[in-house]
C-alpha positions as CSV (number, residue, x, y, z in Angstrom):
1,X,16.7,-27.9,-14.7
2,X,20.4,-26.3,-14.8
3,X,22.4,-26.4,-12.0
4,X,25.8,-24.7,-10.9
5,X,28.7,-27.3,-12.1
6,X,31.3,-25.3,-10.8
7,X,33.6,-25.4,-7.5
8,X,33.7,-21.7,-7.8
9,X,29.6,-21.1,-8.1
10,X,29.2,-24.1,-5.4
11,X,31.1,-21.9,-3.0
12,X,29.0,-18.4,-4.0
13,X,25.7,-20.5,-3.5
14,X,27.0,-22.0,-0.4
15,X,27.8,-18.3,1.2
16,X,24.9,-17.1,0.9
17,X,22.6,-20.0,2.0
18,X,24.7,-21.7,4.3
19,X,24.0,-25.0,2.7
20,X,26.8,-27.8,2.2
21,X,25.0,-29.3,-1.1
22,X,24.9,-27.9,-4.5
23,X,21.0,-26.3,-5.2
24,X,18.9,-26.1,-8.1
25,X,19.8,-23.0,-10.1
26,X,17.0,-21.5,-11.5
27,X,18.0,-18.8,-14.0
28,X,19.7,-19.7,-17.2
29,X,20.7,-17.5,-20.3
30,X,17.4,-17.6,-21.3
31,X,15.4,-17.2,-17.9
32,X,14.2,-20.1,-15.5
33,X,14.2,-23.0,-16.8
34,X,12.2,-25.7,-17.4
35,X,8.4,-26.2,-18.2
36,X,6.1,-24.2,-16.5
37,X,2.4,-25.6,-16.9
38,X,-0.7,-23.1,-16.9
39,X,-4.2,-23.8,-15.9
40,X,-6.8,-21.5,-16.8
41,X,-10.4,-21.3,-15.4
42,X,-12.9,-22.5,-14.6
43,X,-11.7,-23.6,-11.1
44,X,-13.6,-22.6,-8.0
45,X,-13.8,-19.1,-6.5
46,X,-10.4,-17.6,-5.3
47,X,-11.3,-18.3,-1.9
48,X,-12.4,-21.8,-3.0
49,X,-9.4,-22.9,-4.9
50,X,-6.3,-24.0,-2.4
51,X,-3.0,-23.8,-4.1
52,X,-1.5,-25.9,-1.2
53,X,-3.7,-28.7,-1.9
54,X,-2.5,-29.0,-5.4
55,X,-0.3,-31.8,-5.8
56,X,0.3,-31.9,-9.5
57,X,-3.1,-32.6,-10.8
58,X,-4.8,-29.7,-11.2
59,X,-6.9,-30.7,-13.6
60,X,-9.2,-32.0,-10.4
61,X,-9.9,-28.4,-9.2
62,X,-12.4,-27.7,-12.2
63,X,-11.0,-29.7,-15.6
64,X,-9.1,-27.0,-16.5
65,X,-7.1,-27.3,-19.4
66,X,-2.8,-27.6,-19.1
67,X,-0.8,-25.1,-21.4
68,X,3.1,-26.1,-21.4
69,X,4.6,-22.6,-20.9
70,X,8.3,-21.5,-20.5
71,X,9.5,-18.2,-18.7
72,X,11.3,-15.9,-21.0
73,X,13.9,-14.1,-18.4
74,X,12.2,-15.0,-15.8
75,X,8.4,-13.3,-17.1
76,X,5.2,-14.8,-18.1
77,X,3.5,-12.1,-19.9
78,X,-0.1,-13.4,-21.5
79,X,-4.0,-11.9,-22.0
80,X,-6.3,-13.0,-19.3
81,X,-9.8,-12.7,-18.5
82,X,-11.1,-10.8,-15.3
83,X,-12.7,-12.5,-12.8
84,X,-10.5,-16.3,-13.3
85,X,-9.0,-18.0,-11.1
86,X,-5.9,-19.4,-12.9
87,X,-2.4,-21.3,-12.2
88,X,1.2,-21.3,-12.5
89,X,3.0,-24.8,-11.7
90,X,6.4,-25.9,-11.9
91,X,8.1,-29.2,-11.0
92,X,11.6,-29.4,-10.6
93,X,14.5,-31.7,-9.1
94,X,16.8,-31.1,-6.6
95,X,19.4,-32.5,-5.8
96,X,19.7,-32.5,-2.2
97,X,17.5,-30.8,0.7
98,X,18.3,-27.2,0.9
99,X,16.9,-23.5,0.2
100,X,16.1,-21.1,-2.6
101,X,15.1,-17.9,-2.5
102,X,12.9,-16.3,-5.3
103,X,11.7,-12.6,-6.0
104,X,8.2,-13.0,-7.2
105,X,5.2,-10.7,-8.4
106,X,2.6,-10.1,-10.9
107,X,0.5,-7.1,-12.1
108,X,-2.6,-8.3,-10.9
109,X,-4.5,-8.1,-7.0
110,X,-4.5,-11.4,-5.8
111,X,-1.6,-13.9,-5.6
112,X,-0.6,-16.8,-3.7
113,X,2.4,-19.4,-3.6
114,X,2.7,-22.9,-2.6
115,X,5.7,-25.3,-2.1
116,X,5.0,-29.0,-2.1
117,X,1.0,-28.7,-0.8
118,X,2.0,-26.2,1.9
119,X,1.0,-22.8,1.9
120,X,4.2,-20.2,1.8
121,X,3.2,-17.0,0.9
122,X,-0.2,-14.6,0.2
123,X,0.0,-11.4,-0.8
124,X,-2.4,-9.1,0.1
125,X,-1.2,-6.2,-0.9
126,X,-2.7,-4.6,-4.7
127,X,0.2,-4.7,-7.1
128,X,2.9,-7.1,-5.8
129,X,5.3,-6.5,-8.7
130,X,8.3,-3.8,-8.7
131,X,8.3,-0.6,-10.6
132,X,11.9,-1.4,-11.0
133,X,13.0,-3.3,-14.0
134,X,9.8,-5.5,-13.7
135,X,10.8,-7.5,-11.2
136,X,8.8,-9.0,-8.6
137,X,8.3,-7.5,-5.5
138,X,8.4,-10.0,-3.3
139,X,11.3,-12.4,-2.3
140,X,10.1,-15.7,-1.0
141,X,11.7,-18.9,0.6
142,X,11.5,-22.2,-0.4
143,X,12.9,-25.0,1.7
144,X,13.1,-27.8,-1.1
145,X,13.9,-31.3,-0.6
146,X,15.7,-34.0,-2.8
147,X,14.5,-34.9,-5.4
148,X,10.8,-33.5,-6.8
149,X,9.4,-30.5,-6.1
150,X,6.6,-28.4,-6.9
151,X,5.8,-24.9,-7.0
152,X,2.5,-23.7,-7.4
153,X,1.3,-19.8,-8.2
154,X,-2.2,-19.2,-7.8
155,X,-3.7,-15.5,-9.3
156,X,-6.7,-13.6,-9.8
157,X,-7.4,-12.0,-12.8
158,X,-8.1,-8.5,-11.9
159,X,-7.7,-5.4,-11.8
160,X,-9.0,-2.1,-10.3
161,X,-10.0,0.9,-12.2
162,X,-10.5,-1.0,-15.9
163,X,-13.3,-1.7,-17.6
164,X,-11.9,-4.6,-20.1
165,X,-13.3,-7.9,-20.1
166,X,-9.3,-9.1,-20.4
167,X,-6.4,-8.1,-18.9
168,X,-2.5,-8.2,-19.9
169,X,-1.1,-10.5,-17.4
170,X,2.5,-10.6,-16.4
171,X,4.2,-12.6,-14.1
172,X,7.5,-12.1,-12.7
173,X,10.4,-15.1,-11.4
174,X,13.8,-14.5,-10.7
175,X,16.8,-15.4,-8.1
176,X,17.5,-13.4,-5.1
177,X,19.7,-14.0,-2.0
178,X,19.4,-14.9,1.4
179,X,20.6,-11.4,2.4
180,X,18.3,-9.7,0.8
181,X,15.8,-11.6,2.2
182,X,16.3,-11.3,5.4
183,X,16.6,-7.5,4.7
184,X,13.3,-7.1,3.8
185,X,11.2,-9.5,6.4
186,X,8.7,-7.5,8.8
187,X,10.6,-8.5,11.9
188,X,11.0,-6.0,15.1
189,X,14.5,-5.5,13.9
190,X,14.0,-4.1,10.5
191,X,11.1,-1.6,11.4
192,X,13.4,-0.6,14.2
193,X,16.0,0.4,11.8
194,X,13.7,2.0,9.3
195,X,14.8,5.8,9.0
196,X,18.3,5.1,10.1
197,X,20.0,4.1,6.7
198,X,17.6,6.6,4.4
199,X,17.1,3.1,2.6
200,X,13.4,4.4,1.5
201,X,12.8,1.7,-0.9
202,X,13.9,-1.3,1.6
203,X,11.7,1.2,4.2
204,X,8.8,0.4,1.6
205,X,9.0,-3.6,1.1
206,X,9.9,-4.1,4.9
207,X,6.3,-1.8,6.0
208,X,4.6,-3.6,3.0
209,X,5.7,-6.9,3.9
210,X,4.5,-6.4,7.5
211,X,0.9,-5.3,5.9
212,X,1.1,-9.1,3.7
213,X,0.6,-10.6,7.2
214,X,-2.5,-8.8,8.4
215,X,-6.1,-9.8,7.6
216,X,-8.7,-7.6,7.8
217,X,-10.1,-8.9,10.7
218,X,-6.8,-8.7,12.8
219,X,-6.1,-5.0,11.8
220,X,-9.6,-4.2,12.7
221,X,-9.9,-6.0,16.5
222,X,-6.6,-3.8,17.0
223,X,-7.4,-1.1,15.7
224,X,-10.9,-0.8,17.6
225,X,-9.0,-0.7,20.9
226,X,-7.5,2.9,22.4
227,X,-6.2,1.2,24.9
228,X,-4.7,-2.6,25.6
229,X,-2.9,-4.3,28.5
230,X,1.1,-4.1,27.8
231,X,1.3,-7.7,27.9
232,X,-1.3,-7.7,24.9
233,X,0.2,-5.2,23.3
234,X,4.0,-7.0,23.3
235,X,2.2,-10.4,21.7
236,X,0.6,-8.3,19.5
237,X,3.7,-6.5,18.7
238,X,5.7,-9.1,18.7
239,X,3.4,-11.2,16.0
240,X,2.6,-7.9,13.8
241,X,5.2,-5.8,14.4
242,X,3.7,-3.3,11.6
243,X,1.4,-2.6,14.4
244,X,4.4,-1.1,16.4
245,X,5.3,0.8,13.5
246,X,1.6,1.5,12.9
247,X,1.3,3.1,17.3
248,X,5.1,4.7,17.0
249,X,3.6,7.6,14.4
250,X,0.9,8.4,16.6
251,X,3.5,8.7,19.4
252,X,5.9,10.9,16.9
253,X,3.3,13.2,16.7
254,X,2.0,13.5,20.2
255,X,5.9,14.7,20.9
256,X,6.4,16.9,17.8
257,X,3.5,18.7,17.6
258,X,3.5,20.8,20.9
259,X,7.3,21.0,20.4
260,X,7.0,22.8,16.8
261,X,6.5,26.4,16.8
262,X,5.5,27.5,13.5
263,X,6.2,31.3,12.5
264,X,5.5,30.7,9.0
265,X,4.5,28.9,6.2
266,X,2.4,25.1,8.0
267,X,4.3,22.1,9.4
268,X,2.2,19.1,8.0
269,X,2.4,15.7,10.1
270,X,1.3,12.4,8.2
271,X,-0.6,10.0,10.5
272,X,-2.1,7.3,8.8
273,X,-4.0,6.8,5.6
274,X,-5.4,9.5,4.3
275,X,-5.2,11.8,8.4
276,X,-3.0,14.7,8.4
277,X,-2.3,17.1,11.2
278,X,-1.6,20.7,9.8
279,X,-0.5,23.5,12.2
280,X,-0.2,27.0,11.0
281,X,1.3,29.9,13.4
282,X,-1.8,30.4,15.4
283,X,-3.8,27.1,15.5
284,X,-4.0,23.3,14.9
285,X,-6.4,21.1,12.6
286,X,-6.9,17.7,11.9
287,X,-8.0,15.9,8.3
288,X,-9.3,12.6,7.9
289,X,-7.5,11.6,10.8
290,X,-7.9,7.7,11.3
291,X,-5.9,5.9,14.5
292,X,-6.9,3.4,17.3
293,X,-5.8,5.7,19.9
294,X,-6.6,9.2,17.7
295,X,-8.4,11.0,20.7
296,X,-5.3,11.4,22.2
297,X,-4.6,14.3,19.7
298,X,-7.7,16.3,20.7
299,X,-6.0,18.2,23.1
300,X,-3.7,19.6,19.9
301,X,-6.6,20.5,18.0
302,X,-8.4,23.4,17.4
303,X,-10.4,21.7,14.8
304,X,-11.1,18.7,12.3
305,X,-12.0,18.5,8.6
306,X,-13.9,14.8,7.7
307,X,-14.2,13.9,3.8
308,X,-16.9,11.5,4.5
309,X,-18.4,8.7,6.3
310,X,-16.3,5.6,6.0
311,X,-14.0,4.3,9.2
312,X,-11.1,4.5,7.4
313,X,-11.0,8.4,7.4
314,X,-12.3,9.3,11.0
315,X,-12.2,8.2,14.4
316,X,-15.4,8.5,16.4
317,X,-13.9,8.4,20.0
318,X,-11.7,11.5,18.4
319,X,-15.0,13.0,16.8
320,X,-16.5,12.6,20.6
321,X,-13.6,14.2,22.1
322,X,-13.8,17.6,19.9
323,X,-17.2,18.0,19.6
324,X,-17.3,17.3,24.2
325,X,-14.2,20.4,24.1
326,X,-17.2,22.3,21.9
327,X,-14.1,22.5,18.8
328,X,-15.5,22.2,15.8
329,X,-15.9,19.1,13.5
330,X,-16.8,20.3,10.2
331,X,-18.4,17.2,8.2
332,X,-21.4,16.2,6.0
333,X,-22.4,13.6,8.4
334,X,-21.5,13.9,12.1
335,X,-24.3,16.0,14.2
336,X,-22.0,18.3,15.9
337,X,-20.4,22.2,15.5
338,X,-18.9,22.4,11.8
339,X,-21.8,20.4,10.5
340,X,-22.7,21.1,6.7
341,X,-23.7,20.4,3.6
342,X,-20.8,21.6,1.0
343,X,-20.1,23.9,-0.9
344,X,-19.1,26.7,2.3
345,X,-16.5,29.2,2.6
346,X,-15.6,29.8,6.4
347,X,-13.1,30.8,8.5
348,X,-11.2,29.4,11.6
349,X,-8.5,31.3,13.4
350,X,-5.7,32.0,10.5
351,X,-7.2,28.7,8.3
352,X,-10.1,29.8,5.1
353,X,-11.8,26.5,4.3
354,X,-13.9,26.3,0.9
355,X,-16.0,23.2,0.7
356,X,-16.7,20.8,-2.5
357,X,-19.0,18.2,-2.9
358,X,-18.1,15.3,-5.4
359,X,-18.8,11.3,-5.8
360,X,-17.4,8.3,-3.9
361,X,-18.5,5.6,-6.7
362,X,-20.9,5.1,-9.0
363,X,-23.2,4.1,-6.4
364,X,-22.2,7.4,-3.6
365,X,-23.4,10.4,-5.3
366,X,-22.4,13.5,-3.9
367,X,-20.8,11.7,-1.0
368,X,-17.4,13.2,-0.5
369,X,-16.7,16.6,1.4
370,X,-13.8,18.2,-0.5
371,X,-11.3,21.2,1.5
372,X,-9.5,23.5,-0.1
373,X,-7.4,25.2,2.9
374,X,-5.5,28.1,3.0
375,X,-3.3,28.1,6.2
376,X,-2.7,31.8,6.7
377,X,-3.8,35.2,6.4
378,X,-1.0,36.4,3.8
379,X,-0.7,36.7,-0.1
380,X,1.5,33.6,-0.2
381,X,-0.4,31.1,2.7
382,X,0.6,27.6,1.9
383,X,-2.9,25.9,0.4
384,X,-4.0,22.6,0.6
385,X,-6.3,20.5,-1.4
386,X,-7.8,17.3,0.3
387,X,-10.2,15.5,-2.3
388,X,-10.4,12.3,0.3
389,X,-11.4,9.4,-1.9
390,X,-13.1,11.7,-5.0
391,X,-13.4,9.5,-7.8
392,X,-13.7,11.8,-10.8
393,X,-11.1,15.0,-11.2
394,X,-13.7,16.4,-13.6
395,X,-15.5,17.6,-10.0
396,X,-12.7,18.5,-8.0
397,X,-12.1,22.5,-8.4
398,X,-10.0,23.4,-11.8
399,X,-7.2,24.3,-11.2
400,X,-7.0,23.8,-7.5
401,X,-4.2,26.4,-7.3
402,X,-3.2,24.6,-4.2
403,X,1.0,23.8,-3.4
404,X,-0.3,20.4,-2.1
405,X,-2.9,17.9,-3.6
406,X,-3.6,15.3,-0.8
407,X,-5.1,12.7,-3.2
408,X,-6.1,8.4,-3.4
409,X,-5.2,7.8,-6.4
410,X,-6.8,4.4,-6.9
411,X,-10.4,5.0,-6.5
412,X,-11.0,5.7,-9.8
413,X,-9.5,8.7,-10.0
414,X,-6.7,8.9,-12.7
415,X,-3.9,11.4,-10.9
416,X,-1.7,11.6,-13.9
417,X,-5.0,13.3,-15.9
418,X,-5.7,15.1,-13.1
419,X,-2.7,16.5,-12.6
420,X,-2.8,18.2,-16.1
421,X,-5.8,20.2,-15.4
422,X,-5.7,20.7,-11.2
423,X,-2.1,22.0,-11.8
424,X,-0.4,21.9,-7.9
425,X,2.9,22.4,-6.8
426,X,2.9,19.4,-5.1
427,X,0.8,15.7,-5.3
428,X,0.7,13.8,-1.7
429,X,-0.2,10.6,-2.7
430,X,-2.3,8.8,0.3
431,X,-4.2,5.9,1.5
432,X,-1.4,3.7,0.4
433,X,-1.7,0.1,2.8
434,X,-4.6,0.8,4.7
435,X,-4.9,-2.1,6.7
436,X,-8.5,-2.6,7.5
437,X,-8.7,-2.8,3.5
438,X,-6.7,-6.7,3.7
439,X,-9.2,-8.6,2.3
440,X,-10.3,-10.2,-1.1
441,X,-11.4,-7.1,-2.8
442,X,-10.6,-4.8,-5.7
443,X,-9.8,-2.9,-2.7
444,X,-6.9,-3.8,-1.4
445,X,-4.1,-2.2,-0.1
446,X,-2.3,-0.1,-2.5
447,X,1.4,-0.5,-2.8
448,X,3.8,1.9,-3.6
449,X,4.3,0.9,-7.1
450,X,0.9,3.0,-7.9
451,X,2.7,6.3,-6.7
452,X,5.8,5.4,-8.1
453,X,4.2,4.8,-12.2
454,X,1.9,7.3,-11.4
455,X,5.0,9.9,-10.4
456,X,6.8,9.1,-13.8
457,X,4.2,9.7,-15.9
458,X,3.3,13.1,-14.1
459,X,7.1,14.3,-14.2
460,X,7.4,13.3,-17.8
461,X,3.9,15.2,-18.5
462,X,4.6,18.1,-16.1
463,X,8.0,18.7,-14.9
464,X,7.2,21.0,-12.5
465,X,4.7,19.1,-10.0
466,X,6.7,17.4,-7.4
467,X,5.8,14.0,-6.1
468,X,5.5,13.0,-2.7
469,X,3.6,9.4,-0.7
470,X,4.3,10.3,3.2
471,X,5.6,7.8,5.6
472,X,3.7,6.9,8.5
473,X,4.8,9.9,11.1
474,X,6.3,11.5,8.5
475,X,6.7,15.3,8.9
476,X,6.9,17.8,6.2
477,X,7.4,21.5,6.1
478,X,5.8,23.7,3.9
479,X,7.0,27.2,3.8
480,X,5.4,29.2,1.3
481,X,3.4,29.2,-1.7
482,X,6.3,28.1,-4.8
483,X,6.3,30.9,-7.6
């Protein structure tokens, strides 16, 4: 381990960490230093294996053998299999208590981090590694103590949307800074400010960061209540404060919508996942739209769209709340008005809707409801295609001859390909960190990364398609079709 020898570096180190001790410095000419040791499977289960427990002796957790590796610039690139369990351990000396602060990541779903047996850090999120410069995407605290320490990586060879039995892993290590840091923490502060500074990638690993301390299970006891006594709302708030961020688009919209007049062209509002409110100059419709306190917005509506029948993409209370007005809520599944079985052409006030029918999975055959909108009654009505969470383009109309594709683009579906034959104007990529999806699974919230590799391929390919992924509350006006 190399450390900062001079007064000049002490004194750098010092500003940014407060700390009245020289720290370890981890990043050399040639990257971090020092061994790292691997440990491939067989350990236990992901759940099963606890990095915090590891104490140098991993060998315990299942006899798995120890590879001495070193970190070349700060990356550990190998060829793993899918489905293991495997670990990244380093033990280093410090000279004196104090903290470090490490940007970490790797191209796989599950990772986890550990600091002398405790617990520091689990990512829940599906690709916790920067499409910038291949950094990690991540920055992390360690409080150290003198003398030996031990940090532990746990990860889960997988990934969604491949077939191969191995996969090319690649880990990611580097320095940061306090300040940036405490930039990008989830607190009240930081989502406050979100918007203000136009900072959209710090915007991005503040929300995604707020997502990382979720569960499953405490997104969806939230989520399933419209309404919740303030004080339970401020602890709430106060603990997940991506929560807050989560209630203030549904409270953007509430305002903006009755204030917006449209005279032509739509004005599209982003909710949440994959829910969009569209308004065109005589009515107001709803897709996929998915919020604790949705049925708030059936008042706006004149109608709703539903891809198909998974939580995630409707709200029943909202469902309730049309279908009690008598508005329609056109569907492949809920009993009500709009009911139907695709493929239909209809019409609703200015809107023409043309219905597809396409897979979820390998498993949900003919399960999705696609919409193919055109928001007007002129030559060059804005159109939308929403393909909810279609999993092969090779369904999906051809070309769409939409401006906007409204796509997920990890279900299977590969949006680059797609893009080359669908041909839009425009790609909205959605269903980025959904929340009820944090959880061990191959479906776990996407991060931004897969829009932003996805994008470059797709401008390099074709130019002309703009990208977009929404913001939460995010609105968007669309004029005109683009010649």
């Amino acid at each position: 381990m190399n450390y900062l020898k001079s007064q000049k570096g002490i004194e750098s180190m010092r500003k940014f960490l407060g700390l009245l001790a020289a720290l370890p410095l981890w990043l050399t000419a040639s990257g971090l230093s020092g061994d790292w040791a691997f440990y491939e499977a067989p350990f236990a289960t992901w759940d099963e294996t606890d990095v915090a427990a590891i104490t140098g002796t991993p060998e315990k957790h299942g006899k798995a053998s120890r590879q001495s590796v070193r970190l070349a610039d700060g990356v550990f690139v190998r060829e793993t299999a899918k489905g293991k369990t495997s670990l990244l351990v380093h033990r280093f000396e410090a000279p004196s208590d104090g903290t470090l602060f490490l940007r970490c990541g790797a191209n796989c779903f599950f990772i986890e981090a550990a600091l002398n047996g405790k617990k520091i850090w689990e990512c829940r999120t599906s690709y916790p590694l920067s499409y910038r410069g291949e950094k990690g995407s991540h920055i992390l605290k360690l409080d150290v103590k003198k003398g030996s320490n031990l940090f532990a990586v746990k990860f889960f060879g997988s990934s969604c949307g491949f077939a191969d039995k191995k996969i090319r892993f690649f880990f990611a290590c580097d320095e940061s800074t306090e300040e940036e840091y405490l930039a990008q923490l989830p607190t009240s502060e930081n989502f406050a400010a979100i918007g203000k500074d136009n900072n959209q990638h710090l915007a991005e690993c503040i929300i995604r960061n707020g997502v990382d301390q979720l569960t499953a299970t405490a997104f969806a006891a939230f989520d399933r209540e419209a309404a919740l006594p303030a004080a339970k709302l401020e602890t709430l708030y106060a603990k997940y404060p991506v929560l807050a961020y989560y209630d203030r688009a549904i409270d953007k919209l509430l305002y903006e919508i009755p204030a917006t007049k449209v005279e032509r062209g739509i004005v599209v509002w982003h909710l949440y996942n994959m829910g969009y409110v569209v308004k065109t100059p005589e009515c107001c419709f709803g897709i996929d739209l998915h919020h604790r306190r949705a049925a708030e917005l059936a008042p706006l509506l004149d109608f709703i769209l539903v891809t198909h029948n998974h939580s995630d993409h409707y709200n029943l209370a909202l469902l309730q709340a049309m279908s009690h007005a008598k508005k329609p809520v056109v569907s492949n599944f809920y009993p009500s008005r709009g009911y139907q079985r695709p493929p239909q052409k209809f019409e609703i006030a200015d809107v023409t809707i043309e219905t597809g029918e396409t897979d979820h999975n390998a498993t949900l055959k003919k399960f999705m409801s696609t919409y193919r909108i055109t928001c007007g009654r002129t030559s060059d009505a804005p159109v939308l295609y929403h393909t909810g969470d279609s999993c092969d383009f090779r369904q999906l109309q051809m070309p769409c001859k939409a401006d906007v594709w409204i796509v997920h683009p990890q279900v299977g579906i590969l949006v680059p390909e797609a893009a080359k034959h669908l041909l839009p104007k425009e790609i909205w990529f959605s269903h980025l960190l959904e929340m009820g999806h944090c959880k061990p699974s191959i479906y776990r919230p996407i991060d931004w990364i897969t829009f932003y590799c996805d994008q470059a391929v797709i401008q390099k390919q074709n130019p002309e398609i703009f990208c977009r992924a929404p913001m939460w509350g995010e609105k968007i006006v669309v004029e005109k079709h683009r010649q």
